[in-house]
N, C-alpha and C positions, 0 to 999 in steps of 0.2 A: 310278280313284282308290283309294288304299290304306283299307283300314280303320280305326277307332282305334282302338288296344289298351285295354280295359279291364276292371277284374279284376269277376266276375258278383258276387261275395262282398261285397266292402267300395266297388265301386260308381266303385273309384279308377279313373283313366287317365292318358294321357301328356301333355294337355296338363295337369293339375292337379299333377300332378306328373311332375317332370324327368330323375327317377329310376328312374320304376316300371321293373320288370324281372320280365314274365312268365314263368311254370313251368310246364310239360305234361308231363303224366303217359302210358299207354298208354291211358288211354280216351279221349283226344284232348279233356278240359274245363278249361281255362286257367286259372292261379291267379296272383294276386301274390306276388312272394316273402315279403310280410309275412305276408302268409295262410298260406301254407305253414309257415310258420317256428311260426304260433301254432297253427294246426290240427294240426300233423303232428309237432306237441312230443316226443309217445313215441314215432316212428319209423313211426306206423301210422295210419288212419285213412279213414274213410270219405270219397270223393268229393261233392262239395256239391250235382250235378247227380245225375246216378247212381248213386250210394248204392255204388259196387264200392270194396272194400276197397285202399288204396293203401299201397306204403311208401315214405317220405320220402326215400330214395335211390332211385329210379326218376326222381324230376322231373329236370328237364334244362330249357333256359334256351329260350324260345318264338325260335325263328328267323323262320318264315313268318310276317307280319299274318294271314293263314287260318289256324285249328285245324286246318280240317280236311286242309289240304295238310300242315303240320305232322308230322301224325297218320299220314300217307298214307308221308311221306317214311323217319319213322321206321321204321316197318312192311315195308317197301319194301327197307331197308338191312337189317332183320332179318334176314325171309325169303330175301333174297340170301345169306345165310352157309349155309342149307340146301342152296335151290335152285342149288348155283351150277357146275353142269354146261355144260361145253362141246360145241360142237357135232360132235369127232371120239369125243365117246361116243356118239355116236347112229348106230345103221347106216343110217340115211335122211334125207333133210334132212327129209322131211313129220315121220318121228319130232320131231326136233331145234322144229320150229315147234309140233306140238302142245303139247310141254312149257310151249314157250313161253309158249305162250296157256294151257294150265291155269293157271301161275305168276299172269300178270294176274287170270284169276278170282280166287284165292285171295286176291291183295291186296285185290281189290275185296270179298270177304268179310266179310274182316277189319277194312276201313276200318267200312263200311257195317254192320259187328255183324251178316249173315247166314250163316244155318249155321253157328255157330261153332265149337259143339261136333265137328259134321262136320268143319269143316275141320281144326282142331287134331290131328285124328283122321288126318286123312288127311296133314298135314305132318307127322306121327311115323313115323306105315306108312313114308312116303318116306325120311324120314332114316335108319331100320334097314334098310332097303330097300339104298339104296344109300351104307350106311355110308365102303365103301371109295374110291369114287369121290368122294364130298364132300371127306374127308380128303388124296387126293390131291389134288385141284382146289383145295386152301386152300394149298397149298406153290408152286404153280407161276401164272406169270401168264398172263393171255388178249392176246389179240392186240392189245389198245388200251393197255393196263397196258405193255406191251415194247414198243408206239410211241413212249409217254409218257417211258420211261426211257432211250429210243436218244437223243430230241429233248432231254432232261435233260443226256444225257452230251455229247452233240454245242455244247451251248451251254456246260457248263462247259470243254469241251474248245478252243473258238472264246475265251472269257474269259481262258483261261489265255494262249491264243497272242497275242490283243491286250497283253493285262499284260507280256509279256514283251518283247514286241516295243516300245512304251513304255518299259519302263524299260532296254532297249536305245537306242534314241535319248535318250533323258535321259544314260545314259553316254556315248555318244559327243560328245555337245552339252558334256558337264561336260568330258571329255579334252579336247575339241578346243580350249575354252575357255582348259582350264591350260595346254598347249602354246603359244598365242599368248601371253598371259598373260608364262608364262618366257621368251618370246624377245622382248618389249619387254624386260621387267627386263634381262635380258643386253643386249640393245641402248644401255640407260640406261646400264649401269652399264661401259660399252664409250665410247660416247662422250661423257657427261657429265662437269662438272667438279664434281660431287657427289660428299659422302662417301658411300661402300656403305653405312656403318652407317645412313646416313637415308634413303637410298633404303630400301635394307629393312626396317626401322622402319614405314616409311609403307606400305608393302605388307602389312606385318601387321598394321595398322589397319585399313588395309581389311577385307582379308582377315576379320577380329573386327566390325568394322560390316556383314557382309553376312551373315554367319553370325545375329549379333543380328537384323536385318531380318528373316531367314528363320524363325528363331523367332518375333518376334512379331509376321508375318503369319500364321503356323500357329497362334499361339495366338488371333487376331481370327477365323479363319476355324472354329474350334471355340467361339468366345465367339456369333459370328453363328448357328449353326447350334445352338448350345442353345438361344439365344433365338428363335432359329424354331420351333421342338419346343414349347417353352415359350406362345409364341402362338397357337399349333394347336391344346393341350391345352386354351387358357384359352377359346378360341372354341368346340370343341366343348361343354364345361361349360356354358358362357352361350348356348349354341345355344337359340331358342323356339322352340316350336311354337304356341304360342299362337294365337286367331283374332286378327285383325285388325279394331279396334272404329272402325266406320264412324258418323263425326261427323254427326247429321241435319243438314238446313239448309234451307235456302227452295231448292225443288223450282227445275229450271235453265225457266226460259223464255226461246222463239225467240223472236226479233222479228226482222224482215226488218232489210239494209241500205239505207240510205237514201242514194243519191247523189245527191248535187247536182252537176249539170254544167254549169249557170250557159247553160241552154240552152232550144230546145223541148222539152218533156215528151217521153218516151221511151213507146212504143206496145209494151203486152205482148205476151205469148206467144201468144196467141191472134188479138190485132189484127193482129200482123206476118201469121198465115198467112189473116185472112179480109180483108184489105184489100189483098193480091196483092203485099206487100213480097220473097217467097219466087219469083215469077216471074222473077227475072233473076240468081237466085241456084242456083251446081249445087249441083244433088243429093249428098248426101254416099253415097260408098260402101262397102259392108258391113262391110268393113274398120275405118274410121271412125267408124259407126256403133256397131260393137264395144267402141269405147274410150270411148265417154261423146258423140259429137262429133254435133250434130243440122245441117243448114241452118238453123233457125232462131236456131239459136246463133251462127254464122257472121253471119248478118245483124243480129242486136240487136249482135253486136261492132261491125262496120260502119255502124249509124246513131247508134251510143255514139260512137262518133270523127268523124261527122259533126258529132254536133248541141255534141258539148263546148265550153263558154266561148262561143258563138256569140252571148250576150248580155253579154259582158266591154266590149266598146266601145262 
């Protein structure tokens, strides 16, 4: 179950309000943007939890319900613009996985505020370290970055040839259309005792009613689809979150069902199996058992359809 966002400062949240829109800084402690907006008025100011000096351009709009994945994420994406060597700089793979695993130390440092001094210390040493290799490795992509852009090119590439290929049959469907089309007219006007001028008169009507048509279904089908856009925006806006205010009432009580079967009294659960009603009745098996199904159930069905109505006449 998610959390609920709410700012430590002025106490607000999201179900009280519909608006709020959380702001995280680099020491991972949450603010409302109203907050931020009034605390961080000259650009600068102190954190409300930690007291570390912030400035009003750093915040950034809270994505994760967690601060502290938040916090983790950011850090994470930082560090990667440093750390972000590949595995054919490394003469060994074991070189290539320690780096690895140093990198997670450091984030987890960073998250967690241990060593920090040390660390900062030691992500400088690295980045003068291996200035040239960063810089190159920023120009060039890794192996998942050039999957992503083959599978990119390959889907626009697949898009384009459908698109074409469509509006190749829509030309041949529209030719094939007007070919038939002229050779009625020509037929009509071959052996009809109509004037031409009206026969083609009436073709150009057409012709102008279909064209009309085609505009204002293009123009319904753009009226439809604002109005859809339009309904989505108005639903998200009016979206609650609100709890759900459960009406008290008089607590629910069982009472048994009472059947009248207009017959002799029907003999419980218990009389059915100590007065040998269950002796000529099988055993139910495991199977059966499984689903709900007992022999004694079997047999109270079977003395219910016995004894029903038996005092009607």
């Amino acid at each position: 179950m998610s959390k609920i966002r709410e700012c430590k400062k002025c106490k607000s949240n999201e179900y009280t309000n519909k608006q709020l829109v959380m702001m995280i800084n680099e020491c991972g402690h949450p603010l409302c943007k109203n907050c931020v907006d009034n605390i961080f008025a000259l650009n600068s100011g102190n954190c409300h939890v930690c007291a570390r000096v912030l400035r009003k351009n750093g915040f950034r709009e809270q994505i994760y319900d967690d601060p502290l994945i938040d916090k983790e994420t950011f850090l994470r994406r930082k560090l990667r613009k440093v750390y972000n060597l590949k595995q054919d700089d490394f003469e060994t793979l074991k070189e290539f996985g320690d780096y690895q695993e140093r990198f997670e130390t450091l984030v987890y440092n960073l998250v967690f505020e241990t060593n920090v001094n040390e660390t900062n210390a030691e992500i400088q040493a690295f980045e003068e370290k291996n200035k040239e290799k960063i810089d190159r490795n920023k120009r060039r992509l890794d192996d998942d970055q050039k999957w992503i852009e083959d599978q990119l090119r390959d889907e626009r590439q697949m898009k384009a040839r459908m698109t074409e290929h469509m509006e190749t049959d829509a030309r041949d469907k529209e030719n094939a259309t007007a070919v038939t089309d002229t050779r009625k007219i020509m037929d009509e006007l071959r052996d009809s005792n109509v004037a031409a001028e009206v026969i083609l008169d009436r073709e150009r009507k057409k012709q102008i009613e279909k064209e009309l048509e085609e505009k204002e279904e293009q123009e319904k089908r753009k009226r439809r689809n604002k109005e859809m856009l339009q309904t989505r925006k108005r639903a998200a806006e009016n979206m609650s979150f609100n709890t759900v205010i459960r009406i008290a009432g008089r607590a629910y009580l069982h009472q048994p069902l009472e059947l009248v079967i207009n017959g002799p009294p029907m003999p419980n659960a218990s009389q059915i199996e100590s007065m040998g009603y269950l002796a000529h009745i099988r055993n139910a098996t495991p199977d059966l058992i499984a689903g709900g199904y007992t022999s004694a159930l079997g047999c109270s069905r079977a003395l219910f359809e016995a004894r029903i109505d038996l005092f009607a006449f």
